[in-house]
LUMTIKE-665324 format. One record per residue (C-alpha): residue in one letter; x, y, z; residue number from 1. Coordinates in steps of 0.1 Angstrom, whole numbers, padded with zeros to 4 digits. Each point is the difference from the previous one (the first is absolute). Layout:
N
pt rotor:A x:X y:Y z:Z vextor:NUM .
...
END
This chain:
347
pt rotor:X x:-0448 y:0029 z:-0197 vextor:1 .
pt rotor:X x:-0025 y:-0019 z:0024 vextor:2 .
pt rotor:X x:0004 y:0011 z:0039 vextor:3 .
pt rotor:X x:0006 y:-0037 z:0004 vextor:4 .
pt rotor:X x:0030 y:-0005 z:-0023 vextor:5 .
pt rotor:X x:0014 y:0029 z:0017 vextor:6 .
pt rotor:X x:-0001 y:-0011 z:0033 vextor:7 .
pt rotor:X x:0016 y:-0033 z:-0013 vextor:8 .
pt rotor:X x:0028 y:0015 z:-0014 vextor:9 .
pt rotor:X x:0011 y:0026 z:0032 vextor:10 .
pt rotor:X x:-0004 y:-0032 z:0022 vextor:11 .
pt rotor:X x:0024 y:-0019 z:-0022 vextor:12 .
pt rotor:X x:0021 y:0034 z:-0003 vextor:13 .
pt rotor:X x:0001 y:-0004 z:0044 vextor:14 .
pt rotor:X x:0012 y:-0032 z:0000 vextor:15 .
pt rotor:X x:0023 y:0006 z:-0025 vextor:16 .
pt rotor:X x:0017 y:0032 z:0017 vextor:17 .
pt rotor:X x:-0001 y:-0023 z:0038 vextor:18 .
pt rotor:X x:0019 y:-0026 z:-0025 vextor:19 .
pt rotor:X x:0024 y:0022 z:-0008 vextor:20 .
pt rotor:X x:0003 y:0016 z:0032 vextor:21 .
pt rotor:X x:0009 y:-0033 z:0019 vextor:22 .
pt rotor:X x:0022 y:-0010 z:-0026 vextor:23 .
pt rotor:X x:0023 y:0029 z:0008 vextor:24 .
pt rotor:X x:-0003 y:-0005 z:0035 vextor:25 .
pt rotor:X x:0013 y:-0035 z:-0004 vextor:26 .
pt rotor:X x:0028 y:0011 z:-0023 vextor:27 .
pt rotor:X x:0011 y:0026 z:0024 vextor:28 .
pt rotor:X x:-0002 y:-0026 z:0029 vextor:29 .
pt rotor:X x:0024 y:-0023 z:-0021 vextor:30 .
pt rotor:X x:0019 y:0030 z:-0012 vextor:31 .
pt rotor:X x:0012 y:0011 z:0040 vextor:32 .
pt rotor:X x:0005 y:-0040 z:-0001 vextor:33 .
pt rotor:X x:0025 y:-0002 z:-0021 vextor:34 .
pt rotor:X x:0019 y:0038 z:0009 vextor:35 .
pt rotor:X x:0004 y:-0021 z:0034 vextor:36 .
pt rotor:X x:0016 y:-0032 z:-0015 vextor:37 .
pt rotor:X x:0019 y:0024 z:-0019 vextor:38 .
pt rotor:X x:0016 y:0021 z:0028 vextor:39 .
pt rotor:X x:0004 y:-0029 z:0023 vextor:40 .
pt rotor:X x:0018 y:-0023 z:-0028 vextor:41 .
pt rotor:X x:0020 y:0032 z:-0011 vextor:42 .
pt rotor:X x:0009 y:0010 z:0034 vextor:43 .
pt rotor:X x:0011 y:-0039 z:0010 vextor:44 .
pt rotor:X x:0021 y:-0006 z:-0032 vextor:45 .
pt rotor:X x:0017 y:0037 z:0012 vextor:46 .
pt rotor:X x:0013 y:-0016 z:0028 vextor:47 .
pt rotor:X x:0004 y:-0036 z:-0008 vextor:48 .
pt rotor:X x:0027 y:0015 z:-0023 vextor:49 .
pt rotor:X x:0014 y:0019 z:0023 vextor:50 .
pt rotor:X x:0002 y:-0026 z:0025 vextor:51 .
pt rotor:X x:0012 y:-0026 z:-0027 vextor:52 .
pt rotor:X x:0033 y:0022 z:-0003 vextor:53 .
pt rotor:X x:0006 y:0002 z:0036 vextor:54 .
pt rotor:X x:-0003 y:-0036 z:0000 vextor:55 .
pt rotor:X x:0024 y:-0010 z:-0024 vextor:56 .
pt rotor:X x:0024 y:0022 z:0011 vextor:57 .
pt rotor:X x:-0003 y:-0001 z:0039 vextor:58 .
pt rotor:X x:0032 y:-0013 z:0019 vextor:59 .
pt rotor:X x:-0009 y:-0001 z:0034 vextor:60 .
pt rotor:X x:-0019 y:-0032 z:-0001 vextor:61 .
pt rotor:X x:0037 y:-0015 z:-0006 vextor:62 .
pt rotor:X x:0012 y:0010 z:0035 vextor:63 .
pt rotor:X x:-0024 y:-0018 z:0017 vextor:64 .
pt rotor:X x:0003 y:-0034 z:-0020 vextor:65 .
pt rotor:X x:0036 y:0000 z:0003 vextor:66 .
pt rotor:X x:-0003 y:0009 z:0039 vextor:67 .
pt rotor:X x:-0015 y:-0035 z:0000 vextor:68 .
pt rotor:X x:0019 y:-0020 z:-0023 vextor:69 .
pt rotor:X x:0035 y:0017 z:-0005 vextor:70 .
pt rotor:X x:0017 y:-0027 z:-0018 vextor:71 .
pt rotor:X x:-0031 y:0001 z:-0028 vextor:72 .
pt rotor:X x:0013 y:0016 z:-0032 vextor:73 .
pt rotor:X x:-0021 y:0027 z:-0013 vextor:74 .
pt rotor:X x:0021 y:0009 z:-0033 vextor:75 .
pt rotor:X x:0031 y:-0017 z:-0018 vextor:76 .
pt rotor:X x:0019 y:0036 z:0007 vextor:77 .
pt rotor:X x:-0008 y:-0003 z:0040 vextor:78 .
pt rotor:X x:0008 y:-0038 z:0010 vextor:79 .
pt rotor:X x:0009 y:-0003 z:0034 vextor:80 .
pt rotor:X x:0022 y:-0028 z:0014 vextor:81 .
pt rotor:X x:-0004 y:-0011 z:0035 vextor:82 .
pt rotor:X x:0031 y:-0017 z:0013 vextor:83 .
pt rotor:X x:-0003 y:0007 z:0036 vextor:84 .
pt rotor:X x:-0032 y:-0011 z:0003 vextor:85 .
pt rotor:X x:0010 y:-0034 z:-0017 vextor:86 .
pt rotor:X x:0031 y:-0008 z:0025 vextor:87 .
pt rotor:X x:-0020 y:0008 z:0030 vextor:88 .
pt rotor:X x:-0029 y:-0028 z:-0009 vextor:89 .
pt rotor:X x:0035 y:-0021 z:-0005 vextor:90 .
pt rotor:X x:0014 y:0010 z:0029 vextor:91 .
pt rotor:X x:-0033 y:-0007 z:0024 vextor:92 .
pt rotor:X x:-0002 y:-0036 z:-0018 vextor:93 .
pt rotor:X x:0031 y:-0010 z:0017 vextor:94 .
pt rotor:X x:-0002 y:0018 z:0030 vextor:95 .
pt rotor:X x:-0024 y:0008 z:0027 vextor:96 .
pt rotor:X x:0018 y:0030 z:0015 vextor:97 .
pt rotor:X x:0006 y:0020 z:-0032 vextor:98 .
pt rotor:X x:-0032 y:0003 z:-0007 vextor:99 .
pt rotor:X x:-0005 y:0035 z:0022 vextor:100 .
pt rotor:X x:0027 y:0012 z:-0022 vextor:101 .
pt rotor:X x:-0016 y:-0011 z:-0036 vextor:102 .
pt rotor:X x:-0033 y:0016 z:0010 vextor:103 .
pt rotor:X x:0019 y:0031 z:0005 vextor:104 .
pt rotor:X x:0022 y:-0004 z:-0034 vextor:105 .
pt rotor:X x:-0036 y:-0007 z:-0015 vextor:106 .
pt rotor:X x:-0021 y:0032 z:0012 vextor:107 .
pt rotor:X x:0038 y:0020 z:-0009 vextor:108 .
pt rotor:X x:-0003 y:-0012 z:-0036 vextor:109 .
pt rotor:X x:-0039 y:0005 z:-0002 vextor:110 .
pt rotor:X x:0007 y:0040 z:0008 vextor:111 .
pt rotor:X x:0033 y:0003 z:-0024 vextor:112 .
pt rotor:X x:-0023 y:-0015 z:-0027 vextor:113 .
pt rotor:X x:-0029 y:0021 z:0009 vextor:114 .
pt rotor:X x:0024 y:0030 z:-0004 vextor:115 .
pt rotor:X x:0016 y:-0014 z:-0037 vextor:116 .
pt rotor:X x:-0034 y:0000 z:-0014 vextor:117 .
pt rotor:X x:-0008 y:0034 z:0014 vextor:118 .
pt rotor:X x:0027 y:0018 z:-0012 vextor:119 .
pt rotor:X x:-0005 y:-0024 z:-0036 vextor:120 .
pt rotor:X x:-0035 y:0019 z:0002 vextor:121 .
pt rotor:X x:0014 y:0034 z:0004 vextor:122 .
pt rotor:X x:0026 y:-0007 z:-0029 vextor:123 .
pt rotor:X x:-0031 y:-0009 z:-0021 vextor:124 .
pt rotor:X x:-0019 y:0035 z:0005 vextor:125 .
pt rotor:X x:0030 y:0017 z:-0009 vextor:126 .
pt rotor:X x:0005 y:-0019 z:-0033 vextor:127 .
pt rotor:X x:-0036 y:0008 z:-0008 vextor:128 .
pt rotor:X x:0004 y:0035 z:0014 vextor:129 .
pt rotor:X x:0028 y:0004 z:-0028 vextor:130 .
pt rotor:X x:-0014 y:-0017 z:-0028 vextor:131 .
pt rotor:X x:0019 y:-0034 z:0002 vextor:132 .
pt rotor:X x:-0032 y:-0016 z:0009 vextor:133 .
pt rotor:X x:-0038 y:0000 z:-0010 vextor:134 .
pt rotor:X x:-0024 y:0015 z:0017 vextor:135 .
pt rotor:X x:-0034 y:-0025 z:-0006 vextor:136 .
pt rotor:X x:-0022 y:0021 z:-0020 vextor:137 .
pt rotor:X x:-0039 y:-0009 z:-0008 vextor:138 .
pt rotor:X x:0002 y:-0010 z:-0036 vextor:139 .
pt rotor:X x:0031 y:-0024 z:0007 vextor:140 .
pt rotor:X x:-0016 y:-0017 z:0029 vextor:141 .
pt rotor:X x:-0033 y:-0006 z:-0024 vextor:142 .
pt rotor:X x:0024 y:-0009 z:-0026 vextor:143 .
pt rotor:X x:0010 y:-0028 z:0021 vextor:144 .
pt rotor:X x:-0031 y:-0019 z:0001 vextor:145 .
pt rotor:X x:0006 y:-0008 z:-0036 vextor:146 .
pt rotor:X x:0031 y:-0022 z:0014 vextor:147 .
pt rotor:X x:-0002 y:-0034 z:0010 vextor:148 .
pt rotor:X x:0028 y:0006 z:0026 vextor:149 .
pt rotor:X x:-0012 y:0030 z:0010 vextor:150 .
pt rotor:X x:0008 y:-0008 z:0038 vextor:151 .
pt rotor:X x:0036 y:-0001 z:-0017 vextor:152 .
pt rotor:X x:-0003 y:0030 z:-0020 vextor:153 .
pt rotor:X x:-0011 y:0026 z:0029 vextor:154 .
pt rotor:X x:0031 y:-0017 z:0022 vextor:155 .
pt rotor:X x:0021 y:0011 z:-0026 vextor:156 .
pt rotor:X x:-0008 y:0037 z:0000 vextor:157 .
pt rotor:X x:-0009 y:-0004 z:0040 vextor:158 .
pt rotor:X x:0022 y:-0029 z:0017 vextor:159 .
pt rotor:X x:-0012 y:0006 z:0034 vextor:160 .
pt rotor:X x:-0035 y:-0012 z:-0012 vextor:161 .
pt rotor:X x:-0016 y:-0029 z:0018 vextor:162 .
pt rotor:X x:-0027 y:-0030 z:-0017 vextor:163 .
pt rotor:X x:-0028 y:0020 z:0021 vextor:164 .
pt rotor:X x:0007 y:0032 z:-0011 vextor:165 .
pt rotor:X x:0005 y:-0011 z:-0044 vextor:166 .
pt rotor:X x:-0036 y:-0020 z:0005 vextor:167 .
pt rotor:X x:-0014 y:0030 z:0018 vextor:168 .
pt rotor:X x:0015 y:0026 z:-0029 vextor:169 .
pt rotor:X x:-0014 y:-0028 z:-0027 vextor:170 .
pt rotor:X x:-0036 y:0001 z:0016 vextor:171 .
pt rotor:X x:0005 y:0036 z:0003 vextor:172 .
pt rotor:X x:0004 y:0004 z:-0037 vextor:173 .
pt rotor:X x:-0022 y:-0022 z:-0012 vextor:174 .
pt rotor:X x:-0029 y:0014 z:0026 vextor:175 .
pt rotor:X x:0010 y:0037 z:-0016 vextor:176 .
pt rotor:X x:-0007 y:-0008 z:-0039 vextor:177 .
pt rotor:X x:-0030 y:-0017 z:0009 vextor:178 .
pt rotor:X x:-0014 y:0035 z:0017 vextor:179 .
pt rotor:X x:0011 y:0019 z:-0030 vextor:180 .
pt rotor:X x:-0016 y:-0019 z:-0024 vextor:181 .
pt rotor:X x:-0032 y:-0004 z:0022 vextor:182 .
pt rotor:X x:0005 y:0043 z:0004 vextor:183 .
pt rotor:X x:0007 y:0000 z:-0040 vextor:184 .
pt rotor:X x:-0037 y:-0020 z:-0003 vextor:185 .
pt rotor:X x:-0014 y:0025 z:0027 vextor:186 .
pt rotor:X x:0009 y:0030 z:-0021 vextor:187 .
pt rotor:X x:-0015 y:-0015 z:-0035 vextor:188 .
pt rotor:X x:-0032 y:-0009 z:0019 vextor:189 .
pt rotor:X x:-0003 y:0041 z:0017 vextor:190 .
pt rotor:X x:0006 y:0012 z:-0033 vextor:191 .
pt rotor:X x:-0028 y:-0021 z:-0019 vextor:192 .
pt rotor:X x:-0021 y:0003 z:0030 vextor:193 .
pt rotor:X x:0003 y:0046 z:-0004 vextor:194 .
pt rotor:X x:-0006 y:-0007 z:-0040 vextor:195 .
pt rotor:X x:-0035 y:-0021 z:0010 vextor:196 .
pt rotor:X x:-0004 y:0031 z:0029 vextor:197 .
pt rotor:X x:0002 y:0023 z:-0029 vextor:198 .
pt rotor:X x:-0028 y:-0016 z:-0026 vextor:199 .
pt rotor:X x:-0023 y:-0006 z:0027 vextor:200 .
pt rotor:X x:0003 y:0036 z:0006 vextor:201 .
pt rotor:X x:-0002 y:0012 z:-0034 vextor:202 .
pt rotor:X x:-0033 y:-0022 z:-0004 vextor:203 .
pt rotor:X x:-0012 y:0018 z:0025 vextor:204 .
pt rotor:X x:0008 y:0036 z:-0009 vextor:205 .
pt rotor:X x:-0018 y:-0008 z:-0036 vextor:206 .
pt rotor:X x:-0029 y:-0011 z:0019 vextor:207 .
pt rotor:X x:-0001 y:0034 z:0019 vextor:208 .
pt rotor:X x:0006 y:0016 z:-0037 vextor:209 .
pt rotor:X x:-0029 y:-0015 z:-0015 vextor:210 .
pt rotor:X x:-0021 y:0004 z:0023 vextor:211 .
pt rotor:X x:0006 y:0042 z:0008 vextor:212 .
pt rotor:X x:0003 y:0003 z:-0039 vextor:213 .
pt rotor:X x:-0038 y:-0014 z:-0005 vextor:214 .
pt rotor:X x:-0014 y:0027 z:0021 vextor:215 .
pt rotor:X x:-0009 y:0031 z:-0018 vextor:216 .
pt rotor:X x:0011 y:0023 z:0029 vextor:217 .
pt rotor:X x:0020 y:0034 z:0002 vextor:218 .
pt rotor:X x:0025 y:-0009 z:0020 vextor:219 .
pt rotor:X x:0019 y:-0030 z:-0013 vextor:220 .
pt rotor:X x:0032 y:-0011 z:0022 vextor:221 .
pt rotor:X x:0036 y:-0001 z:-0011 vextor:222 .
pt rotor:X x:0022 y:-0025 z:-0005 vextor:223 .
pt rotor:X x:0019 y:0014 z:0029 vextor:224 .
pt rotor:X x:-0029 y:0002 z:0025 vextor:225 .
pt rotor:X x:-0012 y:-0033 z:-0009 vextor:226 .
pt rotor:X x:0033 y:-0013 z:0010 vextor:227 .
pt rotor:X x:0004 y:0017 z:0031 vextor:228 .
pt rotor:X x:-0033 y:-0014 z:0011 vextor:229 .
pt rotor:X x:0008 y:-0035 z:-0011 vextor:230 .
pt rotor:X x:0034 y:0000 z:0021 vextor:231 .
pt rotor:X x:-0010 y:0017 z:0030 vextor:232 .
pt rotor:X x:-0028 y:-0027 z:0001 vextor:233 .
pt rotor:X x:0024 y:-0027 z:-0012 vextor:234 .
pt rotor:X x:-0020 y:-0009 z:-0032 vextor:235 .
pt rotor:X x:-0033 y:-0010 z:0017 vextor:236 .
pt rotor:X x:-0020 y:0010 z:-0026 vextor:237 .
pt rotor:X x:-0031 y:0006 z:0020 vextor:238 .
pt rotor:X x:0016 y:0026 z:0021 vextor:239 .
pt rotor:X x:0019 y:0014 z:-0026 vextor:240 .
pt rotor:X x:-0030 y:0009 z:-0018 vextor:241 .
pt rotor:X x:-0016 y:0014 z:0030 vextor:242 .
pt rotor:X x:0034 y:0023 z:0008 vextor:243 .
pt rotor:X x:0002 y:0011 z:-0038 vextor:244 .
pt rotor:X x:-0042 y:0013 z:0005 vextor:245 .
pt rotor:X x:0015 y:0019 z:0028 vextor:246 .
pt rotor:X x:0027 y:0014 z:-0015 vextor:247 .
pt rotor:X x:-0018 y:0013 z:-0027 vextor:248 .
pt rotor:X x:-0027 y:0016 z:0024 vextor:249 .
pt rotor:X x:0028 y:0018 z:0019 vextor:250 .
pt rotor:X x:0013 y:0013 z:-0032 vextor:251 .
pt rotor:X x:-0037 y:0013 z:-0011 vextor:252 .
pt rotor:X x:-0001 y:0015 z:0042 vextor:253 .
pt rotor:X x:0037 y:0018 z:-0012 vextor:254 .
pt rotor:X x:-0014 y:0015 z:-0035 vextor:255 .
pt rotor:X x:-0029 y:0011 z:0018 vextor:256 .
pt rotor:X x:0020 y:0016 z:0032 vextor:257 .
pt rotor:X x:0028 y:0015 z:-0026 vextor:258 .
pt rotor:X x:-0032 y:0017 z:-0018 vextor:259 .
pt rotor:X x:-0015 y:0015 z:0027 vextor:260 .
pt rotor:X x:0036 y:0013 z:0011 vextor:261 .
pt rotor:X x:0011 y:0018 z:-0032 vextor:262 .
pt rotor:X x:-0007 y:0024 z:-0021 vextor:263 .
pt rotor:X x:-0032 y:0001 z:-0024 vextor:264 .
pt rotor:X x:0028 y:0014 z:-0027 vextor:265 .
pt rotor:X x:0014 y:-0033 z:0003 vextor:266 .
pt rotor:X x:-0009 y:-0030 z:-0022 vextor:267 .
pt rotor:X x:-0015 y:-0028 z:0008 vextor:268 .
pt rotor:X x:0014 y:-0024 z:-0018 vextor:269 .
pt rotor:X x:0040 y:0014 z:0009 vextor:270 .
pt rotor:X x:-0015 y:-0002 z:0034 vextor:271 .
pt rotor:X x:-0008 y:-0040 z:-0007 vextor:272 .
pt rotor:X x:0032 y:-0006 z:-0015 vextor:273 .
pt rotor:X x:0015 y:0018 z:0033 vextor:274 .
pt rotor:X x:-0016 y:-0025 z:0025 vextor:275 .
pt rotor:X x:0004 y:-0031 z:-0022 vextor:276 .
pt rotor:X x:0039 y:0010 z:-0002 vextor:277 .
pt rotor:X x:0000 y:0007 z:0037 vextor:278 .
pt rotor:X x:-0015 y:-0031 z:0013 vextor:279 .
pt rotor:X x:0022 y:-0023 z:-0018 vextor:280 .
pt rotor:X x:0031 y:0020 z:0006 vextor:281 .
pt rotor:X x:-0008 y:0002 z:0040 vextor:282 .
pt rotor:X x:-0007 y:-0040 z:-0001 vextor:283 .
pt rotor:X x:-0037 y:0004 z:-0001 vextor:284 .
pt rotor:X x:0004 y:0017 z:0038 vextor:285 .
pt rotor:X x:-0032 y:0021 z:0003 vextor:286 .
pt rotor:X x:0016 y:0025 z:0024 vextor:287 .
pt rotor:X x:0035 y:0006 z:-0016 vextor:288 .
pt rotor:X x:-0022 y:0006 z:-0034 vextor:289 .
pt rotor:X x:-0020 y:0030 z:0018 vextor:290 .
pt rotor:X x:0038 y:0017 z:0011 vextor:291 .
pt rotor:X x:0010 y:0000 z:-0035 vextor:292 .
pt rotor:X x:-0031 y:0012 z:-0017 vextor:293 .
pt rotor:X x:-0007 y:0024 z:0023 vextor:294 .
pt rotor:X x:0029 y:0019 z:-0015 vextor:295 .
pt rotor:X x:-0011 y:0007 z:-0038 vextor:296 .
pt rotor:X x:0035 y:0008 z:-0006 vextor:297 .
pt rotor:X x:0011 y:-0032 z:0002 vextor:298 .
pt rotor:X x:-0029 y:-0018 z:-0010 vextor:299 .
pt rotor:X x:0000 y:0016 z:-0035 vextor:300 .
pt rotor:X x:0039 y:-0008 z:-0003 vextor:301 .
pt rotor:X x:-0005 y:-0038 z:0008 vextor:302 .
pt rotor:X x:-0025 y:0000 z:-0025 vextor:303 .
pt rotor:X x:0022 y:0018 z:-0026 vextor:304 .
pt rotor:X x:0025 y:-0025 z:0009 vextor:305 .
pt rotor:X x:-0019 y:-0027 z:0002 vextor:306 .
pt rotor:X x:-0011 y:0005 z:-0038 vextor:307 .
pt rotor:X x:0035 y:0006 z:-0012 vextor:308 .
pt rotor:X x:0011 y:-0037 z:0014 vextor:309 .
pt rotor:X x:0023 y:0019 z:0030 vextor:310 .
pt rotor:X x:0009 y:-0011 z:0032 vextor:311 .
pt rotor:X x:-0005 y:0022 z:0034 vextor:312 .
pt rotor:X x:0018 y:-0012 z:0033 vextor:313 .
pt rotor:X x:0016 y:-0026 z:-0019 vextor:314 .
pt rotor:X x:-0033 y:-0023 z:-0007 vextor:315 .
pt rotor:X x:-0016 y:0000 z:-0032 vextor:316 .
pt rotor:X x:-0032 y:0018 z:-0006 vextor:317 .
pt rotor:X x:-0036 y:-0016 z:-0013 vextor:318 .
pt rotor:X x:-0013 y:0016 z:-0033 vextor:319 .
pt rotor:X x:-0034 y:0015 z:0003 vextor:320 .
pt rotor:X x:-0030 y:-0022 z:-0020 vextor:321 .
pt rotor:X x:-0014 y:0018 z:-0024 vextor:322 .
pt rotor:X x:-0036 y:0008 z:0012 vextor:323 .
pt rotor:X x:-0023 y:-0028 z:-0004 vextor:324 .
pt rotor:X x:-0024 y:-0002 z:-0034 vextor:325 .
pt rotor:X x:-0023 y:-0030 z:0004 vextor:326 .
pt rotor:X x:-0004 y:-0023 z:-0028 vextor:327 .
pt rotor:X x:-0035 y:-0004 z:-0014 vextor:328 .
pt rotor:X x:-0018 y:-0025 z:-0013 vextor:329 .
pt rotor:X x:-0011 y:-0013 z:-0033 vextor:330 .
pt rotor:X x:-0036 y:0006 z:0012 vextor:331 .
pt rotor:X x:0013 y:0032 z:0013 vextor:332 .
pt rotor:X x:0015 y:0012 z:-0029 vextor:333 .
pt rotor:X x:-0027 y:-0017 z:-0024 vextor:334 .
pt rotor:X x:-0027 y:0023 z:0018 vextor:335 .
pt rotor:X x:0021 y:0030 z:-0001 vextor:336 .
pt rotor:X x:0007 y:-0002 z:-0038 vextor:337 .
pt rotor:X x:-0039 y:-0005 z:-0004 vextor:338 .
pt rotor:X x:-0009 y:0031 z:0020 vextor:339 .
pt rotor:X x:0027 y:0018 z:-0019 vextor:340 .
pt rotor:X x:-0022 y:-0011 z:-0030 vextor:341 .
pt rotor:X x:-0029 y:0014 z:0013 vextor:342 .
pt rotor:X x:0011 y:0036 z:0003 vextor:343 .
pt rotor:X x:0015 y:0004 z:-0031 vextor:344 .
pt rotor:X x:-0040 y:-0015 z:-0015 vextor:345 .
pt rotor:X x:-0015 y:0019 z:0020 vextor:346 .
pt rotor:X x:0025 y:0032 z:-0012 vextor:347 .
END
């Protein structure tokens, strides 16, 4: 191949790899995005229906309107008739002097009626306290929204509810399903945005494959170290090439070390198989690999373990390559097969 076609093609292969590599950046960007809008949509519609319940059930609000307006009906059961306020404004219509004495008759019949409703309030906890009476769950109050007397509805199950507080549970509700459908949108959009995460990231791993399976070297790295590289460098695939060289070299430094360390009885390819098992076992951690195969103990049982498909410690164990044959070539093999041909004329 000319040098110039070859120095087209790794410059497309750069741009390509920077493509790819800003592409995941992006998608991770928008991925932390949308986890955001997710917790802060799942953690609002937590409490919205919390709230939305206390809401449709809350009594208190009662007190205070009747404390204002006591002759105001709040339910059909709890009607409240004001007779001595009514003769006193009759009573101060046709006489000047009575009128101390209707005031008084007036703020009297105020406090008896702020009392009725009190105690009509404490009747109603009990009968929800023993059953008699509902106790505004979420479904039912969304339920009602579906109503067009919904105002009429909730007072039903809740007489002591005012117009402000059914308009506030009705924008309540309707605010709520509108943040679960937007969180149901949220969730379709994370999990299609992981699935794209995940093919950008294969295309990438293939790219690293092709490109380590092209060389003709001894040392070819595993599936397993190619992914640790990848991930540690979050799939840049620049620098995950340039960690995989390194990995590889510190396994070459390990065989070499584990050499000069045992014994010359010892095999070199069981010693091989030892530091490749090692190394991937220990997380590709260059010191923990030297504690174990210093021992040659253990470092011969991981690697009896490793090639009956065993676990040790609980994590599974990588099977040893086989030791590395390098293909030849058609001219190679052409050339052989003719010198092969020669001895046996010359013979």
């Amino acid at each position: 191949m000319k040098p110039g076609k070859l120095i087209r093609q790794a410059s497309i292969s750069n741009q390509s790899s920077k493509l790819l590599s800003d592409a995941l950046k992006n998608l991770e960007h928008l991925l932390s995005q949308l986890y955001r809008l997710r917790n802060q949509d799942r953690d609002t519609v937590r409490t919205a229906c919390e709230e939305i319940q206390k809401l449709a059930n809350r009594l208190e609000k009662a007190k205070e309107d009747l404390k204002l307006s006591p002759a105001k009906p709040l339910g059909k059961s709890h009607e409240i008739e004001d007779k001595s306020s009514s003769s006193s404004s009759a009573s101060s219509a046709s006489s000047a002097s009575s009128s101390s004495a209707s005031s008084s008759s007036g703020s009297s019949a105020t406090s008896s009626a702020s009392r009725t409703i009190e105690g009509d309030i404490e009747a109603f906890k009990l009968e929800r306290l023993s059953g008699q009476r509902l106790t505004l769950w979420f479904e039912l109050i969304i339920s009602s929204l579906l109503s067009s007397q919904q105002s009429e509805d909730l007072k039903i199950w809740n007489p002591y509810l005012n117009k402000e507080a059914c308009d506030s549970l009705a924008l309540a509700g309707c605010g709520i399903l509108f943040r679960s459908v937007r969180l149901a949108h949220t969730n379709i959009c994370i999990s299609d945005l992981q699935s794209l995460m995940d093919n950008v990231k294969q295309l990438v791993s293939s790219r690293i494959k092709v490109e380590f399976a092209g060389r003709r070297e001894s040392v070819q790295p595993t599936l397993r170290m190619m992914n640790y590289a990848l991930t540690k460098n979050r799939f840049d695939e620049n620098s995950g090439h340039d960690e995989i060289e390194t990995l590889i070299k510190t396994q070459d430094s390990l065989k070499k070390w584990v050499e000069a360390k045992a014994k010359k009885e010892e095999a070199a390819e069981l010693l091989h198989s030892a530091v490749e098992v090692v190394y991937h076992f220990t997380s590709f951690d260059e010191k923990k690999s030297k504690e174990i195969l210093g021992d040659s103990e253990l470092r011969l049982k991981l690697v009896d373990l490793a090639r009956r498909g065993c676990y040790y410690q609980g994590k599974s164990l990588h099977k040893p390559l086989p030791p590395f044959q390098p293909t030849q070539s058609q001219e190679e093999k052409d050339m052989k097969k003719k010198l092969e041909k020669e001895k046996t004329s010359m013979m």
